[in-house]
C-alpha positions as CSV (number, residue, x, y, z in Angstrom):
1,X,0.0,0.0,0.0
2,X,2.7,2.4,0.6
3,X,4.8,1.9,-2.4
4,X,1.7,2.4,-4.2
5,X,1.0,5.9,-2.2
6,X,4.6,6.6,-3.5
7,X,4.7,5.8,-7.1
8,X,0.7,7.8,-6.9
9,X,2.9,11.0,-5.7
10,X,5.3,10.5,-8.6
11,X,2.3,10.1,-11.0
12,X,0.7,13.4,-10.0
13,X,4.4,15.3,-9.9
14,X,5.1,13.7,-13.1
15,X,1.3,15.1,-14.4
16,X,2.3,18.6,-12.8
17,X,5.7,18.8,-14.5
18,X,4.7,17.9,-18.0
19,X,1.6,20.9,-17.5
20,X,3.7,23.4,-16.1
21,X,4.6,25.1,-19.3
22,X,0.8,25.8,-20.2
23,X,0.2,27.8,-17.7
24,X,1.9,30.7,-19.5
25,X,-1.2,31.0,-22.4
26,X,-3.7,33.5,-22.1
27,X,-7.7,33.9,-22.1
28,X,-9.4,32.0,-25.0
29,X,-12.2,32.2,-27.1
30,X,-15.5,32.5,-24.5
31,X,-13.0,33.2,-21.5
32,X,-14.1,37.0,-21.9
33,X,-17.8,36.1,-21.9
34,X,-18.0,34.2,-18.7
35,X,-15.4,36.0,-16.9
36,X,-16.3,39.6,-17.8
37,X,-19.2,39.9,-14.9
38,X,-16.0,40.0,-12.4
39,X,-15.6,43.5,-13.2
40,X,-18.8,44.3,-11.3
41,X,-17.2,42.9,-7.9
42,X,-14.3,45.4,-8.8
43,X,-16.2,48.2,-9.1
44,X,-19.0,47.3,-6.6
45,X,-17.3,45.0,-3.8
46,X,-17.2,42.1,-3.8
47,X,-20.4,41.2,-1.6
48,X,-22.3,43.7,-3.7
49,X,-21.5,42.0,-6.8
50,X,-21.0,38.6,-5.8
51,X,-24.8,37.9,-6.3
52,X,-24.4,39.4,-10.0
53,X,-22.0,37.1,-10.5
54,X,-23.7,33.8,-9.9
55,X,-26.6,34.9,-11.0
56,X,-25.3,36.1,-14.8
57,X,-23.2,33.6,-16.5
58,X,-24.7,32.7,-19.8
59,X,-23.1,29.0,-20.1
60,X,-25.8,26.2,-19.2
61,X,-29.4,26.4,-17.9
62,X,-28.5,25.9,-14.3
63,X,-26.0,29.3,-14.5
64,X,-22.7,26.8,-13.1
65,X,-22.7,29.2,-10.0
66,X,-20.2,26.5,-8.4
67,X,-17.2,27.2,-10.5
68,X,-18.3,31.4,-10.8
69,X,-17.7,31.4,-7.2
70,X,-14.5,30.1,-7.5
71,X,-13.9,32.4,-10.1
72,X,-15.2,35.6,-8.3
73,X,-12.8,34.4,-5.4
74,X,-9.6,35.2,-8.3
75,X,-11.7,38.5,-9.4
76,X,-8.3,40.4,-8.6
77,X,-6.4,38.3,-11.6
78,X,-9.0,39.2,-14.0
79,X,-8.3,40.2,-16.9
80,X,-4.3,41.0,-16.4
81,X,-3.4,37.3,-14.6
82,X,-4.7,34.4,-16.8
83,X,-1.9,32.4,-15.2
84,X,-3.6,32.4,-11.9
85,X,-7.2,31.1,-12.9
86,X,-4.8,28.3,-14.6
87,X,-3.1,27.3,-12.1
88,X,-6.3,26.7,-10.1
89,X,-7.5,24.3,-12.6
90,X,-4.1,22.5,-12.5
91,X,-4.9,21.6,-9.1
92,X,-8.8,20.6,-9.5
93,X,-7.3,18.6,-12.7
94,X,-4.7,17.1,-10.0
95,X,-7.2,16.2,-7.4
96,X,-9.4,14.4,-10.1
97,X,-6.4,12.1,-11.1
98,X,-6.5,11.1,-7.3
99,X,-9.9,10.7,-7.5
100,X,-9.1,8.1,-10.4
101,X,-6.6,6.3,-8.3
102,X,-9.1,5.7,-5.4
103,X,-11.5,4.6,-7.1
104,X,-9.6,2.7,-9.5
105,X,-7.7,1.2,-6.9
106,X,-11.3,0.1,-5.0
107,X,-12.2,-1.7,-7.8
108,X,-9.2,-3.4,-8.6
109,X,-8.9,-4.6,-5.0
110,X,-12.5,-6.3,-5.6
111,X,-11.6,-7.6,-9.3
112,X,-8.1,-8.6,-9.1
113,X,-7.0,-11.9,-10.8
114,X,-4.3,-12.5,-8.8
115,X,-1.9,-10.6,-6.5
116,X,1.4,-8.8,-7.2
117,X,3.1,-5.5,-7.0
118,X,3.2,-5.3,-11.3
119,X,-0.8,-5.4,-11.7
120,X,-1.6,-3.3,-8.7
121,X,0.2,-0.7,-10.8
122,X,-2.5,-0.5,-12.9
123,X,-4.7,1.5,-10.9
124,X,-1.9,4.4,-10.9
125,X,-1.1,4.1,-14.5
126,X,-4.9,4.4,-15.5
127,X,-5.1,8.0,-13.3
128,X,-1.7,9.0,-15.4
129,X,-3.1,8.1,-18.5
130,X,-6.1,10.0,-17.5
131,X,-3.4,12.9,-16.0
132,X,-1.8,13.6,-19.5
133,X,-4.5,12.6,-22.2
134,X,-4.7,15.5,-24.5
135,X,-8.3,15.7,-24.5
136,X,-8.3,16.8,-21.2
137,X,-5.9,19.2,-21.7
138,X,-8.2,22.0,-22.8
139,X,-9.7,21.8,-19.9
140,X,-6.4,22.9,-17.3
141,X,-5.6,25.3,-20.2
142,X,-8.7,26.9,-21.1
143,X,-9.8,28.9,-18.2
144,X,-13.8,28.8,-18.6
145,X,-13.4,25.1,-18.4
146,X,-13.1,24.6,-14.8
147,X,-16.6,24.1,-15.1
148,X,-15.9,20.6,-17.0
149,X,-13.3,19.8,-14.3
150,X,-15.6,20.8,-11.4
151,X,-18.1,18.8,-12.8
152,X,-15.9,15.9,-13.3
153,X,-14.8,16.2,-9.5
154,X,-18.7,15.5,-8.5
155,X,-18.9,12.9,-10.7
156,X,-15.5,11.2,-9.8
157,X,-16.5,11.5,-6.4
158,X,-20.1,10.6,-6.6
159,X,-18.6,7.0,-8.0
160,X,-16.2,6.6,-5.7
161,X,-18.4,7.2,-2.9
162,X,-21.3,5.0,-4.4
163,X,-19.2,2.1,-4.9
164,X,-17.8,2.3,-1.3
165,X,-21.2,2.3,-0.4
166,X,-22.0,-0.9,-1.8
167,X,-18.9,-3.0,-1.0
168,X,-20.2,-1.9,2.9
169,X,-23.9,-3.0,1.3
170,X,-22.5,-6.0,-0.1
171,X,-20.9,-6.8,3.5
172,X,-24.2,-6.7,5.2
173,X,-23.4,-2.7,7.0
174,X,-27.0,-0.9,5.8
175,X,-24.9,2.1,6.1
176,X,-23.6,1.6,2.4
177,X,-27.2,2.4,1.1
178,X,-26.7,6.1,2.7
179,X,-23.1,5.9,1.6
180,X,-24.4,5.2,-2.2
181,X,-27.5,7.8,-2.2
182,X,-25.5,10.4,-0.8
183,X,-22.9,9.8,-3.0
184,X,-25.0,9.6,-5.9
185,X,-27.3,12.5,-5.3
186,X,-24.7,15.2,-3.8
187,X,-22.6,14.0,-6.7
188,X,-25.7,14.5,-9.4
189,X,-26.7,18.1,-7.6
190,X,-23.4,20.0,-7.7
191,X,-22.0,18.1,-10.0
192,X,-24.9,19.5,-12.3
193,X,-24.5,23.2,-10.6
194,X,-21.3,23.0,-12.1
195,X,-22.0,21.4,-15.2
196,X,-24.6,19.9,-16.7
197,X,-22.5,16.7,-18.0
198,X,-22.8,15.5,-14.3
199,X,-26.6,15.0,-14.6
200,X,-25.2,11.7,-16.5
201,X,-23.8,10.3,-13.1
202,X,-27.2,7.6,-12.6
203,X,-26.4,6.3,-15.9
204,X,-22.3,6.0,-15.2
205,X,-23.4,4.8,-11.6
206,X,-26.1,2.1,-13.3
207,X,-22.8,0.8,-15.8
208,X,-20.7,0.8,-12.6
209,X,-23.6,-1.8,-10.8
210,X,-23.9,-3.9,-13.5
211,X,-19.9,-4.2,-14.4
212,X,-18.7,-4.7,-11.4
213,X,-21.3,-5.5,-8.8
């Protein structure tokens, strides 16, 4: 278990060394459209205009007012500092490649052919493939994204946290039933106030029941 903490560290500073250098691009494409309402808590305050904020953004029918509070907390870096909204999403993007491990890891542990150090491996090469696959690079690199990677975190969570629930279920403990409708509701809720792609998690959640459990 330790050695597999350690070579989990290595994956994530191998993931934040490789990004590094994109952190030095600026705002792109609908950056300015989503981000320009933080101008208001410059020029009102930023409890007077906080409520703007949330309420305004034009992405998404349920206005993603999770990720435009996190972006009204950097309304200092906008527009002159794109680095600093980037570098936040480097370490959401980092904290979902854990969440990848975990819950990678969970399942292996139930699903395992066989022991031995080489295929428990797998569980941290899956979160680095899923650390450096250039389709999810747009989303450290294009600011506006965090939404995606906010969304992500729910639903990476809200997976994880289901299928601890039902291992406990599976074990007799009734506990994993509140362990797997929290998970899957909290999950679904802000998942879907940061994005709407995390109103999928009951359909990833019923593909995770009936491959695995």
């Amino acid at each position: 278990m330790a050695v597999m903490g350690c070579l989990a560290t290595a994956a994530l500073a191998l993931i934040a060394l490789l990004l590094l250098p994109g952190l030095g691009g600026g705002f792109l494409l609908d950056d300015g459209a989503n981000l320009k309402t933080l101008e208001r808590i410059q020029a009102w305050g930023f409890w007077q205009g906080l409520p703007s904020v949330l309420a305004s953004n034009p992405s998404g029918d349920l206005g993603r007012p999770i990720p435009m509070l996190t972006f009204a907390l950097q309304h200092a870096d906008w527009p002159d500092n794109p680095s600093a909204f980037k570098q936040v999403n480097l370490a959401i993007h980092l904290f979902n490649v854990l969440l990848v491990w975990l819950w990678a890891r969970l399942l292996w542990d139930l699903h395992r052919p066989r022991p031995g150090p080489a295929l428990s491996a797998l569980p941290v090469l899956l979160a680095l493939a899923w650390g450096v696959h250039p389709l999810l690079l747009s989303t450290v690199f294009y600011v506006v994204q965090r939404m995606a990677l906010m969304a992500a975190t729910c639903m990476l969570a809200g997976l994880y946290g289901y299928s601890r629930g039902r291992l406990r279920w599976a074990e007799g403990d009734r506990r994993g039933l509140v362990w797997m409708a929290s998970a899957l509701s909290l999950g679904m809720a802000l998942g879907g106030l940061s994005k709407e792609n995390a109103l999928l998690l009951p359909g990833l959640v019923a593909i995770v029941e009936f491959s695995f459990f």
